[in-house]
C-alpha positions in Angstrom: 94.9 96.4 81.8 97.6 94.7 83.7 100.1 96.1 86.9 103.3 94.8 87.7 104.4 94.3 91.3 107.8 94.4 92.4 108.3 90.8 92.0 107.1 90.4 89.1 103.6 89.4 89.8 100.7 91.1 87.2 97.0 91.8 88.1 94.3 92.5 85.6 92.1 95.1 86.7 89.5 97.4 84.9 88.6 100.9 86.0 84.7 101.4 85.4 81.4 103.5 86.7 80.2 102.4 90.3 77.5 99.9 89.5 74.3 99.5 92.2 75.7 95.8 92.5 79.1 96.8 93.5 78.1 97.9 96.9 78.9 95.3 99.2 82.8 95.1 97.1 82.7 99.0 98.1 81.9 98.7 101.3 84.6 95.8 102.0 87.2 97.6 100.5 86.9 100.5 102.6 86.0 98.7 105.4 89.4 96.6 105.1 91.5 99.7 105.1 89.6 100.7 108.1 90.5 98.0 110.2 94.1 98.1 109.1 93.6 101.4 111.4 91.2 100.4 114.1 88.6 102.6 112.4 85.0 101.7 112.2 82.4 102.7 109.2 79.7 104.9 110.6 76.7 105.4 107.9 75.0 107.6 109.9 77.3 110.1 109.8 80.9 110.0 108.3 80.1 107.0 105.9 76.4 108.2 105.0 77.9 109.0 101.3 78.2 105.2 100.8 74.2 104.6 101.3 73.4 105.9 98.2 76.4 106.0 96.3 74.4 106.8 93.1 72.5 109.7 94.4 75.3 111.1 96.2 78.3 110.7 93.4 76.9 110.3 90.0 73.3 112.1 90.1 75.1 114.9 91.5 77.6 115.5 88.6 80.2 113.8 90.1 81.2 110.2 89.6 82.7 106.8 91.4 84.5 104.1 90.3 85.6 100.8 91.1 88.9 99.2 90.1 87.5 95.9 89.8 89.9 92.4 89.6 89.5 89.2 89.2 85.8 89.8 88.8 85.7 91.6 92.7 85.9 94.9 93.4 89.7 95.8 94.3 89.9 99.8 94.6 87.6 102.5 94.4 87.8 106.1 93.6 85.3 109.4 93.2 84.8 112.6 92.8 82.4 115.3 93.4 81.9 119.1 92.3 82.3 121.4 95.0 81.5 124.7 92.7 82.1 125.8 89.1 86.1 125.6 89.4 86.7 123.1 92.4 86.2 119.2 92.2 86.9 117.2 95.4 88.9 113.7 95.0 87.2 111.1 97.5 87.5 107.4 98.6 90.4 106.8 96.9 91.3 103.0 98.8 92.6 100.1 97.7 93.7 96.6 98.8 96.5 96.0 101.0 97.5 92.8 98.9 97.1 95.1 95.2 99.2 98.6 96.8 102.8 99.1 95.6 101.5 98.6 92.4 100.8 102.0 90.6 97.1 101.4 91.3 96.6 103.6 93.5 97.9 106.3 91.5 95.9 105.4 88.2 93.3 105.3 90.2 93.6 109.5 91.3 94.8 110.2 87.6 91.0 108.5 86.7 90.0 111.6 88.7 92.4 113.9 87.7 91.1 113.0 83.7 88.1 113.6 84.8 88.6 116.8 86.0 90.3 118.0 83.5 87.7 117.0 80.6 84.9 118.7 82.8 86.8 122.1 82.8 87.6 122.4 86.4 90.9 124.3 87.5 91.3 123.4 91.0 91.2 119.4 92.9 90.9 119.2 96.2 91.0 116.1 98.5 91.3 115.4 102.8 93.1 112.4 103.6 93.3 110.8 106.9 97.4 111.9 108.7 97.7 108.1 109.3 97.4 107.4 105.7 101.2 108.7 105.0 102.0 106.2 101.9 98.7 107.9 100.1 99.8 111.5 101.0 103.1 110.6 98.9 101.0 108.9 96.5 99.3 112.8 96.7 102.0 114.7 95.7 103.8 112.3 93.1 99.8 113.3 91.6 100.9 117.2 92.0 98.9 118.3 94.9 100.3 120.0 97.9 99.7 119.6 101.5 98.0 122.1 103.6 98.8 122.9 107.3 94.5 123.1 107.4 93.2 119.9 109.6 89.9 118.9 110.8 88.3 116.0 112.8 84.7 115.1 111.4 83.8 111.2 112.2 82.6 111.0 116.0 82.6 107.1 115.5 86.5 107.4 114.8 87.6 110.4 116.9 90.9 109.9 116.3 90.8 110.3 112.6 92.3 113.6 111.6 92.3 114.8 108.2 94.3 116.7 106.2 93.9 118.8 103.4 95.1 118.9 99.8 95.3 120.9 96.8 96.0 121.1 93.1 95.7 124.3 91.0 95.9 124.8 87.5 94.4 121.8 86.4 93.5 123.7 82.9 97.1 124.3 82.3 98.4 120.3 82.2 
């Protein structure tokens, strides 16, 4: 598949399954947008999904993608079930140099598809309050912001998160 950029620059990228090889693209991808906000990764604690992404995403009945690009890993994207109804959207990140593109939100309809073809009715998702352009990214997807905020990474106490939702899935 191909994006445009406002310029009129195209990227190939394919969406796929998190592979075991695709770690270290994973973990530099995340890592990158960390740094763009003086965050560190923490994988004993906050990060700790990433050690085993695997056993925590896919053998749990969730899944993980990567938005891969010019044979690297660009994006990344997953979901896990939180009960028979509610799904929860996670590490949704993408390159700096690749945003403004519509990536970001194919990557949260990948989700969203998902979802919907495994008969959930509710999405949920907690995004950093620094991350503004992906909480508009958020509600151009249909979910709605919540007033509800916690603060869970010790290495980044900072980092506040905010909470999303997105009812009715079934009905779209």
């Amino acid at each position: 598949m191909t994006a445009h950029a406002p310029g009129g620059n195209t990227v190939s990228y394919t969406i796929r399954p998190y592979r075991p090889e695709d770690r270290p693209g994973v973990i530099a991808v995340i890592e990158s947008v960390y740094r763009e906000y003086n965050y560190v990764m923490g994988f004993d604690e906050f990060d700790r999904d990433l050690v085993d992404i695997p056993s925590t995403y896919q053998d749990s009945g969730g899944e993980f993608w990567v938005l891969e690009s010019g044979g690297t890993v660009a994006g990344t994207t997953a979901v896990l079930t939180k009960d028979a109804e509610t799904c929860e959207l996670k590490r949704l990140y993408l390159l700096k140099s690749l945003r403004g593109r519509g990536l970001g939100r194919t990557l949260a309809g990948t989700v969203l598809d998902w979802a919907r073809e495994h008969g959930f009715r509710r999405i949920v998702l907690w995004s950093d309050t620094l991350f503004e352009p992906a909480h508009m990214l958020y509600v151009k997807c249909g979910f709605t912001p919540t007033g509800k905020t916690r603060s869970i990474d010790p290495l980044n106490p900072t980092c506040v998160e905010r909470f999303f939702v997105k009812e009715n899935l079934r009905e779209e």
